[in-house]
N, C-alpha and C positions, 0 to 999 in steps of 0.2 A: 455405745461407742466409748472408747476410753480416750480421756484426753490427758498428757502430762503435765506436770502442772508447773506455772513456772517460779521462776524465783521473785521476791521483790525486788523492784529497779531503784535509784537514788535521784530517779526524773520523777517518783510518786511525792504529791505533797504532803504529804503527812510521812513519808518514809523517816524521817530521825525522832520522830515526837509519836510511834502509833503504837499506841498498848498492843497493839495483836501481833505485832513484829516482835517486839518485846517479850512478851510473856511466851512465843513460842522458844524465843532465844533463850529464857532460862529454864524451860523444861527442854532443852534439848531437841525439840521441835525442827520439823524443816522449815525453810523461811518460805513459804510459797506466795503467790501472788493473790489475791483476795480482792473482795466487792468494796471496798474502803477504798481503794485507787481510782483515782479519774481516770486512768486509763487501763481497769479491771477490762473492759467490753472492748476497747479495741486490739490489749492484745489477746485476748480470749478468740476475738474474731481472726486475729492473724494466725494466729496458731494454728487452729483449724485448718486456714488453708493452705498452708504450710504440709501438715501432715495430709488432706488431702492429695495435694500435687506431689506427695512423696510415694501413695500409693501405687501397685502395677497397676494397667488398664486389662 
């Protein structure tokens, strides 16, 4: 199953101070969302059913 991935939010608490925001920002990297945020699993979970509900039946 492919999931897209999302961006980092500025509701993450490490978002201004996280090396892995950072260092993808100076290699040109995308910012995507990652297991460092407290709230990595929730919106992982929402996503999901987002693109779920988005499917045909």
């Amino acid at each position: 199953m492919h999931h897209s991935k999302m961006n980092c939010c500025e509701t993450c608490q490490v978002y201004w101070t996280c090396e892995t925001k950072w260092y993808r920002g100076e290699k040109g990297e995308e910012n995507a969302c990652c297991p460092i945020c407290n709230y990595f699993k929730v919106c992982t979970a929402e996503k999901s059913k987002e693109e779920k509900d988005l499917k045909p039946r």
